[in-house]
Each structure stands twice: as C-alpha cells, then as structure tokens.
MIVEX-208680 format. One record per residue: residue in one letter; z, x, y of N, C-alpha, C, O, CB in turn. Coordinates in nm, 3 decimals. Glycine has a CB too. Layout:
<sites>
<site residuo="A" n_pz="Z" n_px="X" n_py="Y" ca_pz="Z" ca_px="X" ca_py="Y" c_pz="Z" c_px="X" c_py="Y" o_pz="Z" o_px="X" o_py="Y" cb_pz="Z" cb_px="X" cb_py="Y"/>
...
</sites>
This chain:
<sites>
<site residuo="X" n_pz="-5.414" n_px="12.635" n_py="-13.332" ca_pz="-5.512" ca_px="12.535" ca_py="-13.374" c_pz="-5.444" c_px="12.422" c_py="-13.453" o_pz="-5.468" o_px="12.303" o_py="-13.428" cb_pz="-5.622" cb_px="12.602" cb_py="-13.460"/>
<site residuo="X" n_pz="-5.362" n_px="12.462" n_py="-13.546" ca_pz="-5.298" ca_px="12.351" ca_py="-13.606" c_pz="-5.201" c_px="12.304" c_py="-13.537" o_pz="-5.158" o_px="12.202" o_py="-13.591" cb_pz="-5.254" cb_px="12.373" cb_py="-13.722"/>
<site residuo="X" n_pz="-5.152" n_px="12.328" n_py="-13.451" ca_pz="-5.087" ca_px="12.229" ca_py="-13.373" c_pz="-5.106" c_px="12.125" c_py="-13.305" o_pz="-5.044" o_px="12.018" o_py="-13.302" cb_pz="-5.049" cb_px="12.264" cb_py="-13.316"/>
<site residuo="X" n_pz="-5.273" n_px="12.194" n_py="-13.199" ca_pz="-5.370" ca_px="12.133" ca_py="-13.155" c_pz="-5.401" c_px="12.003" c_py="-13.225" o_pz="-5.412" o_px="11.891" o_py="-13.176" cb_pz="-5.465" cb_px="12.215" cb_py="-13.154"/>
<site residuo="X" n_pz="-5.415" n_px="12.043" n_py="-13.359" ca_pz="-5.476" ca_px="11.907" ca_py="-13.440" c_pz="-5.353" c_px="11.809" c_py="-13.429" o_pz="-5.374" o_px="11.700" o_py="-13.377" cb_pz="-5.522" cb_px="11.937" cb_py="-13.625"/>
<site residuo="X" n_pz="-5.211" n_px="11.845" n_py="-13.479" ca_pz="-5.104" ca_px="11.759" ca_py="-13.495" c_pz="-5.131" c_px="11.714" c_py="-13.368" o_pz="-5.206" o_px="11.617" o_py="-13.371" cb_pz="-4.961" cb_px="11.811" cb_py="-13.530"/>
<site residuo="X" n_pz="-5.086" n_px="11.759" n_py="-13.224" ca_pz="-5.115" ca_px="11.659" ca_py="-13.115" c_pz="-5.196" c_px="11.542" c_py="-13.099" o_pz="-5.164" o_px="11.427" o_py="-13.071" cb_pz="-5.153" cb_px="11.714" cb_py="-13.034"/>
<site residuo="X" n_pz="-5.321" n_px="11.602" n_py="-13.124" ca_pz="-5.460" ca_px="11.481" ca_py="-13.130" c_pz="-5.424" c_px="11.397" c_py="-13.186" o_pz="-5.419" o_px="11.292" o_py="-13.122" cb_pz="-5.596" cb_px="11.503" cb_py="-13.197"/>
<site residuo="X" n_pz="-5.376" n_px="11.392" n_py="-13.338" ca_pz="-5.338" ca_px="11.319" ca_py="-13.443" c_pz="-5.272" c_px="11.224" c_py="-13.431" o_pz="-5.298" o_px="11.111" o_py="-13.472" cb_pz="-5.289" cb_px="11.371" cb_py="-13.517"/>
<site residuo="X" n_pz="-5.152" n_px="11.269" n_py="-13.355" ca_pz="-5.035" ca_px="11.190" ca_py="-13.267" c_pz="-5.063" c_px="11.089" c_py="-13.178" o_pz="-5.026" o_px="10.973" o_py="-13.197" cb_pz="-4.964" cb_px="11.274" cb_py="-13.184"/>
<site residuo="X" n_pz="-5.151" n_px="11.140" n_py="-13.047" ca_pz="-5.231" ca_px="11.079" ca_py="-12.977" c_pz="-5.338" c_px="10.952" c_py="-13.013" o_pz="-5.357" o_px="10.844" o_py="-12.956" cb_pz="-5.283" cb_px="11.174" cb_py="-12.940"/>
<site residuo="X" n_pz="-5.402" n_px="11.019" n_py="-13.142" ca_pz="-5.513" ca_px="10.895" ca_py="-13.207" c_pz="-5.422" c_px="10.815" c_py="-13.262" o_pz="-5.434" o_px="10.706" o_py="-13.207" cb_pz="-5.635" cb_px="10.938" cb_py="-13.333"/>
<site residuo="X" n_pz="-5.322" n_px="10.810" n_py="-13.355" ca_pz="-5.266" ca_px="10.760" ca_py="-13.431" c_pz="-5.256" c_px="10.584" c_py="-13.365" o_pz="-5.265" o_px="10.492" o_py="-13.446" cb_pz="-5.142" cb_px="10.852" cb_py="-13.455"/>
<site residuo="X" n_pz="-5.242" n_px="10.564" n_py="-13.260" ca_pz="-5.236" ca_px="10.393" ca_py="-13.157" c_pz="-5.294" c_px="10.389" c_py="-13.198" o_pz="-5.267" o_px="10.329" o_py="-13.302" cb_pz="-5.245" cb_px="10.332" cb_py="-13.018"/>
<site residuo="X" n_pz="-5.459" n_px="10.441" n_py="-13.191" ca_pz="-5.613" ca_px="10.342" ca_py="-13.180" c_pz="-5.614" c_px="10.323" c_py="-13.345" o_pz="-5.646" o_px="10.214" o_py="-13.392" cb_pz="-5.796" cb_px="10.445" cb_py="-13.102"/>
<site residuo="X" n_pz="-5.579" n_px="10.429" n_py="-13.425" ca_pz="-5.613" ca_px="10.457" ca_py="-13.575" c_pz="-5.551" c_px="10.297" c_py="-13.640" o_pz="-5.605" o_px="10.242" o_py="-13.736" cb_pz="-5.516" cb_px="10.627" cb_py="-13.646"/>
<site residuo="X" n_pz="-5.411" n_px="10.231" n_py="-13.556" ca_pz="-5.347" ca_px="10.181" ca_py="-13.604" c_pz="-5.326" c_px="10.029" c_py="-13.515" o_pz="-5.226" o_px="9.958" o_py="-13.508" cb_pz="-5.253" cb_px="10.275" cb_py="-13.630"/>
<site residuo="X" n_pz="-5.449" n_px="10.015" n_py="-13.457" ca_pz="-5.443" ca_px="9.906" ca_py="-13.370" c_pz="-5.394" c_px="9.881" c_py="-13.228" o_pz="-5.452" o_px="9.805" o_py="-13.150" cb_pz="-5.388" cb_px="9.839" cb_py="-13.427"/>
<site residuo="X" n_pz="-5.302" n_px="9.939" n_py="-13.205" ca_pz="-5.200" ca_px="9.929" ca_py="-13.141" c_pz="-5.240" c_px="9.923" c_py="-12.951" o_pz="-5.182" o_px="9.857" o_py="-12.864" cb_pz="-5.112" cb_px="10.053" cb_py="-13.202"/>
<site residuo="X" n_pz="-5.353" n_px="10.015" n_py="-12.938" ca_pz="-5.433" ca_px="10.035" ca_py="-12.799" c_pz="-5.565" c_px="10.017" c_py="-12.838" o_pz="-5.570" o_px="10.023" o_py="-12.961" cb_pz="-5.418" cb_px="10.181" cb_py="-12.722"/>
<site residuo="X" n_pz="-5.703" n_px="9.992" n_py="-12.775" ca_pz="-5.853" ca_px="10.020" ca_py="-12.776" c_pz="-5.879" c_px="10.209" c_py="-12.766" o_pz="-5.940" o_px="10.289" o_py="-12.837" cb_pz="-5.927" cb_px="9.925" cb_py="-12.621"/>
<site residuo="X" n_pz="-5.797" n_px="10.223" n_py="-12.640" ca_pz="-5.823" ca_px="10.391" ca_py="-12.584" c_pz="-5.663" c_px="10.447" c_py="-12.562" o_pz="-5.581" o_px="10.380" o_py="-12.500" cb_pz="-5.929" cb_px="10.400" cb_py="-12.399"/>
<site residuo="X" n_pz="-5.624" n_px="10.610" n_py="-12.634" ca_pz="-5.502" ca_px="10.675" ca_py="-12.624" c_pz="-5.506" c_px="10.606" c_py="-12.489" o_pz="-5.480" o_px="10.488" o_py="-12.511" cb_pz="-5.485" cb_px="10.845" cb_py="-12.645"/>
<site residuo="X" n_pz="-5.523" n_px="10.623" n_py="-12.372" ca_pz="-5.495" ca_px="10.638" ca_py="-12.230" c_pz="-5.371" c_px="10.496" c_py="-12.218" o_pz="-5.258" o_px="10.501" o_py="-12.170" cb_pz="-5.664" cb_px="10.622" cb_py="-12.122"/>
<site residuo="X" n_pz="-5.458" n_px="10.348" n_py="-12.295" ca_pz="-5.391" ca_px="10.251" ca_py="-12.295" c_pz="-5.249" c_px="10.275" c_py="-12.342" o_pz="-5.171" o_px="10.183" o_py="-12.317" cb_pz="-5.456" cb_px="10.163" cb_py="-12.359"/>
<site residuo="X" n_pz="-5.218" n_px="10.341" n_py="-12.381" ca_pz="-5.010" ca_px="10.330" ca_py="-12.435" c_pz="-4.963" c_px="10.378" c_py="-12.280" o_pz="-5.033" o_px="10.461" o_py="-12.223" cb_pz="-4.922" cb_px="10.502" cb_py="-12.611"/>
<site residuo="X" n_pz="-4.882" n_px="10.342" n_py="-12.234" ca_pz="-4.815" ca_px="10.391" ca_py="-12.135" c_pz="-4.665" c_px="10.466" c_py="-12.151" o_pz="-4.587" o_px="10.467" o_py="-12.056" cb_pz="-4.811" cb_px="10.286" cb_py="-12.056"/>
<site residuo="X" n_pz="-4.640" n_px="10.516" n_py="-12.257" ca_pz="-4.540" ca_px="10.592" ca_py="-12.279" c_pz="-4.579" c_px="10.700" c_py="-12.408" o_pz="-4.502" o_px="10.747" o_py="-12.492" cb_pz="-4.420" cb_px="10.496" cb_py="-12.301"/>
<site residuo="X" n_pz="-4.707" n_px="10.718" n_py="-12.393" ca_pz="-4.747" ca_px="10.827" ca_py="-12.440" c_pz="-4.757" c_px="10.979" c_py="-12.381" o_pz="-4.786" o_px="10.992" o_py="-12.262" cb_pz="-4.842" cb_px="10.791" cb_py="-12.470"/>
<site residuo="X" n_pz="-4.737" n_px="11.081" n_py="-12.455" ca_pz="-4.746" ca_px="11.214" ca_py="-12.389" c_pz="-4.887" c_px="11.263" c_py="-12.341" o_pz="-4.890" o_px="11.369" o_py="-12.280" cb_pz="-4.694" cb_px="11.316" cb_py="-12.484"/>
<site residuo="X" n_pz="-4.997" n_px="11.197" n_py="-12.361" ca_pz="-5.084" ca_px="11.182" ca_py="-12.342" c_pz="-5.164" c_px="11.203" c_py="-12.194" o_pz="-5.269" o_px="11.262" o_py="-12.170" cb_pz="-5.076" cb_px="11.096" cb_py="-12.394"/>
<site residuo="X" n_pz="-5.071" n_px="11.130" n_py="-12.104" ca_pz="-5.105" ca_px="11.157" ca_py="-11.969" c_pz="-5.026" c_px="11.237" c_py="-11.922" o_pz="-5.055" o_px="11.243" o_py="-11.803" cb_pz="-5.112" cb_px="11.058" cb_py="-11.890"/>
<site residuo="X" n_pz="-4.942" n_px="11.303" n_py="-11.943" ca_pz="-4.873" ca_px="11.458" ca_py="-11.925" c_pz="-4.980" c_px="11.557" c_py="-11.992" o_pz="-4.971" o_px="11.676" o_py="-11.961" cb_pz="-4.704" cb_px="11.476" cb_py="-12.015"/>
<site residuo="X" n_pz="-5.061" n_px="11.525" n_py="-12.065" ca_pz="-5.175" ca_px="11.645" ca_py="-12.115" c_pz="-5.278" c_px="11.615" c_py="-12.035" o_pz="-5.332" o_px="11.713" o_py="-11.982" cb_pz="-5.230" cb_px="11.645" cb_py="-12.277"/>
<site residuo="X" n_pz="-5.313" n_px="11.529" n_py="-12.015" ca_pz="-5.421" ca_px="11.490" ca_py="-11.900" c_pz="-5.375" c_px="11.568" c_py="-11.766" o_pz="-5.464" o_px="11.638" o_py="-11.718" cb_pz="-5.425" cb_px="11.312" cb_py="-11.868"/>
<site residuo="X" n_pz="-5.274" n_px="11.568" n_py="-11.708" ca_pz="-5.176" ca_px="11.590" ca_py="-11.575" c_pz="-5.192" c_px="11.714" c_py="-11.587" o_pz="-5.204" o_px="11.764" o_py="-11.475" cb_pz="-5.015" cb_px="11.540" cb_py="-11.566"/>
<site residuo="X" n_pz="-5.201" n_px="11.830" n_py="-11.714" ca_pz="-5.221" ca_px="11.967" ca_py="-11.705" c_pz="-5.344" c_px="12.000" c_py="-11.729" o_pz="-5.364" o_px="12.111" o_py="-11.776" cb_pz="-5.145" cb_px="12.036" cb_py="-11.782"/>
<site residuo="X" n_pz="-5.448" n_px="11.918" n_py="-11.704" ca_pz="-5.626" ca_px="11.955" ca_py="-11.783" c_pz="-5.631" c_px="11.967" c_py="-11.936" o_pz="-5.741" o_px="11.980" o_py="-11.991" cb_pz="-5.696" cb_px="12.127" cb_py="-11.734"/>
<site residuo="X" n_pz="-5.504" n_px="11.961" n_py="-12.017" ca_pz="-5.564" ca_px="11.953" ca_py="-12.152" c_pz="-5.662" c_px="11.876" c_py="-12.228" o_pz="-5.727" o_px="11.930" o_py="-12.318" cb_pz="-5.489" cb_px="11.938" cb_py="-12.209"/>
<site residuo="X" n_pz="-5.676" n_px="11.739" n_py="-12.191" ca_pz="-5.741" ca_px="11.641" ca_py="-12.220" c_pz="-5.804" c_px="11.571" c_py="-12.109" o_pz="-5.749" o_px="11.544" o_py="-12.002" cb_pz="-5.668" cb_px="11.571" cb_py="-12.286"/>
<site residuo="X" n_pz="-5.932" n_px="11.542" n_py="-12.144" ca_pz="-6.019" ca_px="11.428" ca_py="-11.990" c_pz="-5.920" c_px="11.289" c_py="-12.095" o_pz="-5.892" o_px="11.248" o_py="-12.208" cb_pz="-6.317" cb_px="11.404" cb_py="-11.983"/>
<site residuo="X" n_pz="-5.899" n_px="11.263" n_py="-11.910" ca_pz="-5.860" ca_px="11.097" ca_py="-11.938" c_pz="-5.901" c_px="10.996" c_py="-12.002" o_pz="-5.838" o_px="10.891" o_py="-12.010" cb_pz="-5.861" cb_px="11.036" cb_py="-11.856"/>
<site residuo="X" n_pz="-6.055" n_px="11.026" n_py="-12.075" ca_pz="-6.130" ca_px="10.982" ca_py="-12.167" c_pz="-6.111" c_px="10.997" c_py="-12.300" o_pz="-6.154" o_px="10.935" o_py="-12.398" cb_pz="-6.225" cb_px="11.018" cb_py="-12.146"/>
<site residuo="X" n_pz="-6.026" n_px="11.107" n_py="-12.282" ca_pz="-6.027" ca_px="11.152" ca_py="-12.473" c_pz="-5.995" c_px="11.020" c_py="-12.553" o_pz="-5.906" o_px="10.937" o_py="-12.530" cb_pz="-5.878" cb_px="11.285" cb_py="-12.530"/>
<site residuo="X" n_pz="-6.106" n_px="11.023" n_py="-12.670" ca_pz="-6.012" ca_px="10.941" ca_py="-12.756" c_pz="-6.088" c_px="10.809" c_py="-12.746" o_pz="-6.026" o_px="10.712" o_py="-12.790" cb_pz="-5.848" cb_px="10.932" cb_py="-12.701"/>
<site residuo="X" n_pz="-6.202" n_px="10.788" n_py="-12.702" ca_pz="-6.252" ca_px="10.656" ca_py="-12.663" c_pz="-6.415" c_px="10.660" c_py="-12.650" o_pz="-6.462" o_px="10.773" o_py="-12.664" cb_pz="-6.180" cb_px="10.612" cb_py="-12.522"/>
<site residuo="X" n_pz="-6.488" n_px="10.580" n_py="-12.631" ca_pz="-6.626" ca_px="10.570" ca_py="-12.669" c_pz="-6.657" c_px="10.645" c_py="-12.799" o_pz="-6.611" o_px="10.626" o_py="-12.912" cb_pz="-6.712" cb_px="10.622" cb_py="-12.560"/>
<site residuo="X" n_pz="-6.775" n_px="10.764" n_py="-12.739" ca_pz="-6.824" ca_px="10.843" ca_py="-12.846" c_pz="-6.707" c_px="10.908" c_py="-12.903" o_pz="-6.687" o_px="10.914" o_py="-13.025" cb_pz="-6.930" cb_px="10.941" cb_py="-12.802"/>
<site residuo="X" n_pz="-6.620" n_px="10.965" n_py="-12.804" ca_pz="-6.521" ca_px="11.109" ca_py="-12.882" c_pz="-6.416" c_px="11.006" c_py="-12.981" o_pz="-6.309" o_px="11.033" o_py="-13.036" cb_pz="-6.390" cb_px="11.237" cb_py="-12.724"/>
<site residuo="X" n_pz="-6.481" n_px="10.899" n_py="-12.979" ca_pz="-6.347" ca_px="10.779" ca_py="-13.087" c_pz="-6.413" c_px="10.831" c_py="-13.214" o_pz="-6.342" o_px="10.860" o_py="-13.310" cb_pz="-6.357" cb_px="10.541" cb_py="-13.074"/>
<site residuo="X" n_pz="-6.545" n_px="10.843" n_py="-13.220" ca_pz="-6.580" ca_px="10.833" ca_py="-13.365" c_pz="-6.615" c_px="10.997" c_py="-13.437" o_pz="-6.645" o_px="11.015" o_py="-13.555" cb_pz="-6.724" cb_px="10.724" cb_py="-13.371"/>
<site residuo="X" n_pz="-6.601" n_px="11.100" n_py="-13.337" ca_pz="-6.559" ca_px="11.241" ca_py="-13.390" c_pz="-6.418" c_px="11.245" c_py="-13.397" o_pz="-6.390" o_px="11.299" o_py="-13.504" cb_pz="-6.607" cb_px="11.360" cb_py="-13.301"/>
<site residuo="X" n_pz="-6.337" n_px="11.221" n_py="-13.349" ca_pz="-6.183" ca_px="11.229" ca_py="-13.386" c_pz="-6.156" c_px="11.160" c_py="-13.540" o_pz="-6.103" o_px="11.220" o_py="-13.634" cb_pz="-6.087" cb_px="11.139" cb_py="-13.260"/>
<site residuo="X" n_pz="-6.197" n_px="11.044" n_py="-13.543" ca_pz="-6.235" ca_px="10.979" ca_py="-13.656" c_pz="-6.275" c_px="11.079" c_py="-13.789" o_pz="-6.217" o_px="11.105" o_py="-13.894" cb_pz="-6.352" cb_px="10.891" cb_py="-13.612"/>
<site residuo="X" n_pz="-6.385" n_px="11.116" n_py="-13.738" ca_pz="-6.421" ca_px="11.204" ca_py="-13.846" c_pz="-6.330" c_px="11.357" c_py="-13.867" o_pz="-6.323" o_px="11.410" o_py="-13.978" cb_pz="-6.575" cb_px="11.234" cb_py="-13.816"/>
<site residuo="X" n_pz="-6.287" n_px="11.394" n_py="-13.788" ca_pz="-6.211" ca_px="11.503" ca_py="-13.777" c_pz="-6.085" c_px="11.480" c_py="-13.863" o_pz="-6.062" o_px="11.579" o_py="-13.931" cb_pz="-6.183" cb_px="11.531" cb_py="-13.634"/>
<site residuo="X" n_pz="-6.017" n_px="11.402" n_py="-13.876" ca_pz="-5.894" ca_px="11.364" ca_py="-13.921" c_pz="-5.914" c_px="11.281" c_py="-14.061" o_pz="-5.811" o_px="11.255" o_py="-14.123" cb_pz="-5.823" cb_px="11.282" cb_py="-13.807"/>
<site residuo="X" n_pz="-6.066" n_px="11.228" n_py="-14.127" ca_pz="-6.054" ca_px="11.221" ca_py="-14.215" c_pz="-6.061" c_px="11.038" c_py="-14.246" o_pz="-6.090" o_px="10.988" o_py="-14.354" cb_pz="-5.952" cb_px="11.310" cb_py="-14.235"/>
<site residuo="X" n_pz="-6.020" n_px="10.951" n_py="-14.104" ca_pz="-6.045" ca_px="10.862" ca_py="-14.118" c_pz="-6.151" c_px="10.759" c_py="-14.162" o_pz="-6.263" o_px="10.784" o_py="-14.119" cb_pz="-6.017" cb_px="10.866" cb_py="-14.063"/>
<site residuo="X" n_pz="-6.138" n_px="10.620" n_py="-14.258" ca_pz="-6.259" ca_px="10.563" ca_py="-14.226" c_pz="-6.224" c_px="10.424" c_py="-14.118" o_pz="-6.316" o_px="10.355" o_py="-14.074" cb_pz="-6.338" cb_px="10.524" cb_py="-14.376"/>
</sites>
C-alpha cells in the first residue's frame, strides 16, 4: 500500500506542479507502462479522480 501511494504521488506530482493538465500528458513518464499492464485507466489522474488524488495526498 505504501508504495502504491509513493507511485501515485510520483505520477500526480506534473499536474500538482504545473507541468501537464492530465499524468497521461508527460510522455516520458512511467505512467503508461502502468497503464500497458492494467494498473491504471489511462484516465487516472484527471477530471473527477484529479480532485480525490488531491485530497488523498494532502494537497490544496
């Protein structure tokens, strides 16, 4: 589980920090290698699930 979180964390950290709108946008993220094994919908990280990750990690 806590690893789980460090990944996500990793993953959010672009949007947290400007850098993309949606994880998917970085193109040299590990991100779509987790997508590529079903870990994550290609969505993660964007619309609604932007503002529970948000809350999950503590962000405002």
């Amino acid at each position: 589980m806590d690893f789980e979180r460090h990944i996500d964390y990793i993953h959010w950290n672009l949007v947290k920090h400007g850098l993309v709108m949606y994880v998917k946008d970085w193109p040299y993220s590990t991100f779509h290698r987790y997508v590529s094994n079903g870990i994550y919908t290609e969505d993660w990280g964007g619309g609604n699930a932007a503002i529970n990750i948000k809350a999950n990690f503590g962000d405002v």
